[in-house]
C-alpha positions as CSV (number, residue, x, y, z in Angstrom):
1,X,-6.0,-3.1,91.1
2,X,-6.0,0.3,89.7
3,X,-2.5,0.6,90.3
4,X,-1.7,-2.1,87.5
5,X,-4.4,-0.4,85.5
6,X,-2.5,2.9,85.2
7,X,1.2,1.5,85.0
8,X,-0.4,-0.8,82.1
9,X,-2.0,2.7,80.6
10,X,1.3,4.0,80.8
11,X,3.5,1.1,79.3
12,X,0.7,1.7,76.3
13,X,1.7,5.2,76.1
14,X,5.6,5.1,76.2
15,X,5.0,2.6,73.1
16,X,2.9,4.5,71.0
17,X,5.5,7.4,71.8
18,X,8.3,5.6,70.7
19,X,6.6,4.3,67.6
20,X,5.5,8.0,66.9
21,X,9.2,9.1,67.5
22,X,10.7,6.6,64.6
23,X,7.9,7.3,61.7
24,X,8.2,11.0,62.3
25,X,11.9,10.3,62.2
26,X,11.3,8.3,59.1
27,X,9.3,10.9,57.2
28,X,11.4,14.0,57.6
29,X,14.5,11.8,56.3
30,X,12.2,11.2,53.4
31,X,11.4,14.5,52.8
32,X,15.0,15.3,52.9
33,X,15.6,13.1,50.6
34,X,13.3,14.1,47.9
35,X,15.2,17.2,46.6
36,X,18.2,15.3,46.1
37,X,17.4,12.0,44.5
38,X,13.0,11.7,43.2
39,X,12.1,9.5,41.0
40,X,14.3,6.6,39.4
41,X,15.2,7.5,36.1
42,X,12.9,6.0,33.3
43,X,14.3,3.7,30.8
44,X,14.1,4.7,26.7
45,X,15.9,4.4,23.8
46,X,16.7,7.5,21.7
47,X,16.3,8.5,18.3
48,X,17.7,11.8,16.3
49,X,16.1,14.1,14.4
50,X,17.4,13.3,10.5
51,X,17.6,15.3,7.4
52,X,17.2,12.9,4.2
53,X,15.9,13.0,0.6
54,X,12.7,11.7,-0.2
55,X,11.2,10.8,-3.9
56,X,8.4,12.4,-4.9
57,X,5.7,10.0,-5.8
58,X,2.1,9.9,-7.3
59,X,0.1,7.1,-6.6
60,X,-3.6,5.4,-8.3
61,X,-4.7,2.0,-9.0
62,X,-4.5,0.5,-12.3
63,X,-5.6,-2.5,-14.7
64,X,-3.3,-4.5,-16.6
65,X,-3.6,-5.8,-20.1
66,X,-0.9,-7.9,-22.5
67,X,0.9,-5.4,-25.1
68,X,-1.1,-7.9,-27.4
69,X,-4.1,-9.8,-27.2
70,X,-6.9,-11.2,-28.8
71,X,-9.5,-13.7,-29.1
72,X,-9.3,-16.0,-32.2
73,X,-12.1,-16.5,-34.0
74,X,-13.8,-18.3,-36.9
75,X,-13.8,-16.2,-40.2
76,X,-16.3,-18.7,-41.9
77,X,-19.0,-20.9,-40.8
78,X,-17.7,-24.3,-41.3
79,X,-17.4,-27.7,-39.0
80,X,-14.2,-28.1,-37.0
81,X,-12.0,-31.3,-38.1
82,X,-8.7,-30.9,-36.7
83,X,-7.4,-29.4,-33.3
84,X,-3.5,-29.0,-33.0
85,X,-3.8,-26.9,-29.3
86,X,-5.4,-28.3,-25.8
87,X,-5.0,-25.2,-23.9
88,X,-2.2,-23.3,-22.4
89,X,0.6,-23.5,-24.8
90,X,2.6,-21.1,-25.7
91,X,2.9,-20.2,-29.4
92,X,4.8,-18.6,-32.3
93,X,3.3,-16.3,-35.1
94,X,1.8,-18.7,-37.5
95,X,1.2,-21.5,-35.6
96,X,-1.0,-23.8,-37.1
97,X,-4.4,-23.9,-34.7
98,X,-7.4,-25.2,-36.1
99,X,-8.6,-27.1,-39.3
100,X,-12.0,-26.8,-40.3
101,X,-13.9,-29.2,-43.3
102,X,-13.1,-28.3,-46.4
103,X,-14.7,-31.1,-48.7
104,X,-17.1,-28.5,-50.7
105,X,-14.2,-26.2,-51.0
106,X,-12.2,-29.1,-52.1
107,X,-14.9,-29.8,-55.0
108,X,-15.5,-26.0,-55.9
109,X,-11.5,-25.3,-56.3
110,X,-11.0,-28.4,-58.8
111,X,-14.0,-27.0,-60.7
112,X,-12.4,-23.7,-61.2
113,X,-8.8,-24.7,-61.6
114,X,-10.6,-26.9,-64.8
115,X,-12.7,-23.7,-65.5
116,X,-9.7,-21.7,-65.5
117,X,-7.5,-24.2,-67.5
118,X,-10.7,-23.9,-70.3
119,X,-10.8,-20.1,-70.3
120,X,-6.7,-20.0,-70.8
121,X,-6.7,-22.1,-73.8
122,X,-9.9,-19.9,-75.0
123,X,-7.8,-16.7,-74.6
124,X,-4.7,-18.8,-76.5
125,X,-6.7,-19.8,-79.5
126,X,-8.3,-16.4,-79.7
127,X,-5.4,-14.3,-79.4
128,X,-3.5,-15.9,-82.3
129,X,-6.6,-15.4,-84.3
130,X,-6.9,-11.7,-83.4
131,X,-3.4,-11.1,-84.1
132,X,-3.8,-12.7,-88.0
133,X,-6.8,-10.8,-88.1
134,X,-9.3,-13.3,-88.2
135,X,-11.3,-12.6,-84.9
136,X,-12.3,-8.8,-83.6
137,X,-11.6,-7.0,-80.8
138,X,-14.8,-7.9,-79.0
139,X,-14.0,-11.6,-79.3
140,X,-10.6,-10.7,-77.8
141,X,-11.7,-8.5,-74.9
142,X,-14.6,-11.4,-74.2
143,X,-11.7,-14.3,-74.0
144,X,-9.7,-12.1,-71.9
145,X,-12.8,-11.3,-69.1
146,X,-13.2,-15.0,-69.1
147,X,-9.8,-15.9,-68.2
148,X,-9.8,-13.5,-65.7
149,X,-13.1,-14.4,-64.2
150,X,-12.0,-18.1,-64.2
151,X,-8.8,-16.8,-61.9
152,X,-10.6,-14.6,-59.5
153,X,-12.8,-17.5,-59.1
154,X,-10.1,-19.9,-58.5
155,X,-8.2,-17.0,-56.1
156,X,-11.4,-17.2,-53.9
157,X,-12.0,-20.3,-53.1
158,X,-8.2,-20.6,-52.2
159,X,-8.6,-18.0,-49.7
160,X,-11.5,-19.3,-48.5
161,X,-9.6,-22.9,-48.2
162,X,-6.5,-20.4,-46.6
163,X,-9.3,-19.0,-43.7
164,X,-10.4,-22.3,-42.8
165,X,-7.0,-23.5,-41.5
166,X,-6.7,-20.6,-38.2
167,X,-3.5,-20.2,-36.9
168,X,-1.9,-17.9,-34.3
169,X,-1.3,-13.8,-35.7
170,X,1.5,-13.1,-33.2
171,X,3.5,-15.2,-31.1
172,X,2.0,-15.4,-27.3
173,X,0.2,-18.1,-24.5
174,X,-3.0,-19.5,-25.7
175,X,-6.2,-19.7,-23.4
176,X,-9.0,-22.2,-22.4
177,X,-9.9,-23.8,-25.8
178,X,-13.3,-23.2,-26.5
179,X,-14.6,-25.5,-28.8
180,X,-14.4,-29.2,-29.9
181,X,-13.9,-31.8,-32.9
182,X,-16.7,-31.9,-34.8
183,X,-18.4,-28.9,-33.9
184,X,-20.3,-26.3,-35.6
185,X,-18.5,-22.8,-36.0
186,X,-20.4,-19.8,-37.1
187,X,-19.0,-16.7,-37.9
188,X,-17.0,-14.8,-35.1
189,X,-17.5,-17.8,-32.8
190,X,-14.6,-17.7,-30.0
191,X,-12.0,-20.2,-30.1
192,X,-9.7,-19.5,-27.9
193,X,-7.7,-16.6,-26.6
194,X,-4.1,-15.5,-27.1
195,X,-2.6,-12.8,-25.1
196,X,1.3,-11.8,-25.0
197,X,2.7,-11.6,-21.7
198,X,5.7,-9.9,-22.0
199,X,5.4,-7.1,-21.9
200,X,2.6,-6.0,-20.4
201,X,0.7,-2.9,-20.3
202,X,-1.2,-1.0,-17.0
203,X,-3.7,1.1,-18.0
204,X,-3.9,4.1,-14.8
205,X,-5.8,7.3,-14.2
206,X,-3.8,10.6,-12.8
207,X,-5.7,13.6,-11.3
208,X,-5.4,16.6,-14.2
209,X,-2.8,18.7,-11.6
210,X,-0.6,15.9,-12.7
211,X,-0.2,17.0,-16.0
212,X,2.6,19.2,-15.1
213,X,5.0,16.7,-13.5
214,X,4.7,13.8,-15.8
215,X,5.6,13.2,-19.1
216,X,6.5,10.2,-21.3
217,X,9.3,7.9,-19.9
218,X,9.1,8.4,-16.3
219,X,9.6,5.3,-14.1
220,X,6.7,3.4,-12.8
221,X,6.4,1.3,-9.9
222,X,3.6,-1.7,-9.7
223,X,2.5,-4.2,-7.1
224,X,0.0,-7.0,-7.1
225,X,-1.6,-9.1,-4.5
226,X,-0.8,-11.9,-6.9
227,X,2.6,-11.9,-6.4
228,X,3.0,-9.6,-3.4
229,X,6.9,-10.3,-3.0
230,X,7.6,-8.5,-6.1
231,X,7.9,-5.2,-7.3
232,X,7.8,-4.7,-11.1
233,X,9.2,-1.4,-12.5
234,X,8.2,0.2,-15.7
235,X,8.4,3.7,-17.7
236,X,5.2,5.5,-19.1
237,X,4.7,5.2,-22.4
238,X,1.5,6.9,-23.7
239,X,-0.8,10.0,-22.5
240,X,-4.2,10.3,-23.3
241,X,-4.8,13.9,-25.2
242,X,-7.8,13.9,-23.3
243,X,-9.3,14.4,-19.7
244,X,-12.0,13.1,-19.0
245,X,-15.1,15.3,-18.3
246,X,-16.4,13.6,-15.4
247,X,-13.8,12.6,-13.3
248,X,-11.3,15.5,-13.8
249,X,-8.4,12.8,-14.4
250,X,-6.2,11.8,-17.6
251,X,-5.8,7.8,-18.8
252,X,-2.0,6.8,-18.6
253,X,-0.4,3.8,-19.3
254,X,2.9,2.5,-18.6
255,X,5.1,-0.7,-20.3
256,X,5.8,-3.2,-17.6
257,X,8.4,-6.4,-18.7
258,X,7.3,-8.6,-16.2
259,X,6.6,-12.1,-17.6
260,X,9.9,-13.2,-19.6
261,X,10.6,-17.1,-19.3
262,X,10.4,-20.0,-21.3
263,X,6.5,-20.8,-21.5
264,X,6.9,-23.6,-18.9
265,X,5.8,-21.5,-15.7
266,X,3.1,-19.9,-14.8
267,X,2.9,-16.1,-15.8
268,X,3.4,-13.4,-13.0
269,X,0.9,-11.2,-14.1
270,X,-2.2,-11.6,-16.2
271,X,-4.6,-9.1,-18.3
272,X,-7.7,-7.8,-15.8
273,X,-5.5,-8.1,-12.9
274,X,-6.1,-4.9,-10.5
275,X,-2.6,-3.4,-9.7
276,X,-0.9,-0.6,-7.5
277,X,0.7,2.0,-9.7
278,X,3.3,4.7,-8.1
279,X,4.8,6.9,-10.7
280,X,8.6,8.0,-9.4
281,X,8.6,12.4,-10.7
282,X,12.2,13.0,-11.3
283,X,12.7,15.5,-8.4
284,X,13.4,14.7,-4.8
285,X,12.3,16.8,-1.6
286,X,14.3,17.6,1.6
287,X,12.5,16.2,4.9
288,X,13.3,16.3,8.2
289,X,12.6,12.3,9.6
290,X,11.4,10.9,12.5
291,X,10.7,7.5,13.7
292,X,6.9,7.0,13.9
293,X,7.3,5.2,17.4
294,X,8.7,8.7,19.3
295,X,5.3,10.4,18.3
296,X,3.2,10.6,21.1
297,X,0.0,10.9,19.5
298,X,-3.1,12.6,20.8
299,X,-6.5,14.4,20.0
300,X,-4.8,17.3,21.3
301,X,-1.9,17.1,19.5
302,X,1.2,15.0,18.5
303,X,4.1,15.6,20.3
304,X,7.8,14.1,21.1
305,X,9.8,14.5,24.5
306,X,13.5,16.0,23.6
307,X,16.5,14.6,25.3
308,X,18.4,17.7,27.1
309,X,20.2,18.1,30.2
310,X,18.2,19.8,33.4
311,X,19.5,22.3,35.9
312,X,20.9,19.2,38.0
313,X,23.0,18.2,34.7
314,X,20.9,15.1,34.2
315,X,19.2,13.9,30.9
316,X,15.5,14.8,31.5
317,X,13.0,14.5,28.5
318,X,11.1,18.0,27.4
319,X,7.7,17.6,25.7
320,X,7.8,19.2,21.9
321,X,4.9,19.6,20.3
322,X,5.1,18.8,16.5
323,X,3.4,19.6,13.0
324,X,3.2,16.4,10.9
325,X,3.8,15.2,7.4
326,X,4.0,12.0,4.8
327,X,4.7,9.2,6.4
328,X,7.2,6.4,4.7
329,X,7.8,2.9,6.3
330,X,8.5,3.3,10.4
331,X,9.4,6.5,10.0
332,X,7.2,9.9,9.6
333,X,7.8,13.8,8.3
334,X,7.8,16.7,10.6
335,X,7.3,19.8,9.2
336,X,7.0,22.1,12.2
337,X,8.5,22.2,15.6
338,X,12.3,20.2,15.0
339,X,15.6,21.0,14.0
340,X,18.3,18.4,12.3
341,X,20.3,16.8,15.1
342,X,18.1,17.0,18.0
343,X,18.0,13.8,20.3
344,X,14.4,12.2,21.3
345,X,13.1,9.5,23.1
346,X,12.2,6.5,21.0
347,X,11.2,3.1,22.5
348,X,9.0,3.8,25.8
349,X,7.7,7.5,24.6
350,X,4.5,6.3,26.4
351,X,5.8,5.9,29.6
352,X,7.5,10.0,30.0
353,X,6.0,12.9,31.4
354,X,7.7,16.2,30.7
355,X,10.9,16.8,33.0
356,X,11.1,13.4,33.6
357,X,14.9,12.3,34.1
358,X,15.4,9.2,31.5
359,X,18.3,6.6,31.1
360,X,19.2,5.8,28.0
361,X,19.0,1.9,26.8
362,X,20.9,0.0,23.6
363,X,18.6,-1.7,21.2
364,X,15.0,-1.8,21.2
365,X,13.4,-1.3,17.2
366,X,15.4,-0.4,13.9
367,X,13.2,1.8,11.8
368,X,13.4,1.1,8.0
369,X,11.6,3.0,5.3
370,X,11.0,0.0,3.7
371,X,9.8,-2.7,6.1
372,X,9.7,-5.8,5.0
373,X,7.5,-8.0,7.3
374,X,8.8,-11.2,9.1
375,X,7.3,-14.2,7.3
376,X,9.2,-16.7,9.7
């Protein structure tokens, strides 16, 4: 019995020897191994370091308003008899727009053409009589006042008649009509509202430091959330000649053509519409580019791992720290710590550690300084 015991003990012990032998075995190949092969490579795409030309830009927000527009309005009280506009149109300069009633005018102006008739034939008779000598000069004068009374009386009422029938001062699209057939119109009651479109006009505020770079004619850049597929370029064409005291910033406005068509479509822009304004200054600065997606960022600081070969000759990533800049679409400014030409790891920046050995990938993301998003 204690004969099997110990040959059973021993049994147990030549296998946990031979087990012992083969992981021992197996760790110092490991080891071994280490120094010659580590880590699998990590996969990245790369990126260089670019040299290009960037505009200079100023940016504010801006109101727009038509180059002309006003609302139409009775000159003289008077009750509305005739519409010739529902709403909307678009119009030429003259356009007849609104009839108001006219029956006492009517009456008044065949009184004083008849007056006036009267007060000519008066100033005949009497002026053949002065000239024979037969009537004085006072009679004369006094035939002559009349006559002219009689006209500037008759001259009135026809412009009153004139400012009864309202019609359109420039050409442009009308508004929501305001008022109805047979309705009451006092003086400098709204009508409606005409506003030309084309051009337009955005009305913009520049900080006073400004004043040194822009200048009359300079090309202007505006987007709208109302049409946010379009960009609509215009020049500056006035200045104010003064700042203003509280905010420190000048009033400029730019000349946007934005809404030429045929009066059938709906305008692009409209007066009171908010707007993004980005003035275009006519020199250009020299940057040294980046994607945005090599920067690792961090509280610490932002930094980028630079593609160089190690002591073994293979392509390891070193971590650069970097000084920052303006950023423009996918890609970003650096202004310390770079040089043109340099290679960096793009796509998978996240997953490095400095002196990590990386293999280099095709594709991954094409950086644009103007991205346009997918809408598909």
């Amino acid at each position: 019995m204690i004969k099997r015991i110990l040959l059973s003990l021993i049994g147990v012990g030549i296998i946990f020897g031979v087990l012992a032998f083969f992981k021992i075995t197996q760790f110092k190949d490991m080891g071994a191994a280490a120094p010659k092969g580590g880590p699998p490579p990590t996969a990245i795409t790369a990126a260089s370091v670019e040299r290009a030309e960037w505009e200079v830009t100023i940016r504010s927000i801006g109101t727009l308003e038509a180059a002309q527009g006003v609302i139409i309005t009775a000159d003289l009280p008077g009750r509305v008899s005739r519409l010739y506009f529902d709403g909307g149109e678009r119009v030429t300069t003259g356009s007849l727009l609104l009839e108001q009633e006219t029956s006492t005018e009517d009456t008044q102006l065949n009184a004083a053409d008849s007056d006036l008739v009267l007060a000519q034939s008066n100033l005949d008779r009497v002026s053949r009589l002065y000239r024979s000598r037969v009537v004085s000069r006072a009679e004369f004068d006094a035939a002559q006042s009349q006559a002219s009374a009689a006209q500037a009386q008759l001259d009135n009422i026809t412009a009153s008649l004139a400012k009864k029938k309202i019609t359109a001062p420039f050409d442009g699209r009308l508004g929501l009509r305001l008022v109805n057939i047979g309705q009451d119109l006092s003086q400098g009651v709204a009508i409606v509202s005409l506003q030309a479109l084309d051009p337009m006009r955005v009305n913009f505020s520049l900080p006073q430091k400004a004043l040194a770079d822009i200048k009359d004619g300079l090309t202007v850049r505006v987007t709208s959330n109302a049409v946010p597929d379009r960009v609509f370029d215009g020049s500056i064409t006035a200045i104010n000649t003064v700042v203003d005291a509280q905010t420190r910033t000048i009033r400029t406005q730019a000349t946007l053509n934005v809404n030429a068509d045929d009066g059938s479509e709906t305008p692009s822009l409209l007066p009171g519409m908010f707007a993004s304004v980005e003035v275009v200054l006519p020199e250009a600065k020299q940057v040294l580019m980046i994607p945005i997606s090599a920067v690792n960022f961090a509280t610490f600081g932002d930094s980028v791992f630079v593609l160089e070969n190690n002591e073994n000759d293979q392509l390891s990533a070193r971590q650069q720290f970097v000084q920052l800049g303006e950023r423009r679409g996918d890609f970003v400014e650096v202004t310390k710590g770079l040089e043109e030409g340099q290679n960096l790891a793009n796509d998978g920046v996240f997953k490095l550690r400095n002196g990590a050995t990386v293999l280099i990938k095709e594709g991954g993301s094409e950086p644009s300084l103007n991205p346009q998003p997918d809408n598909a």
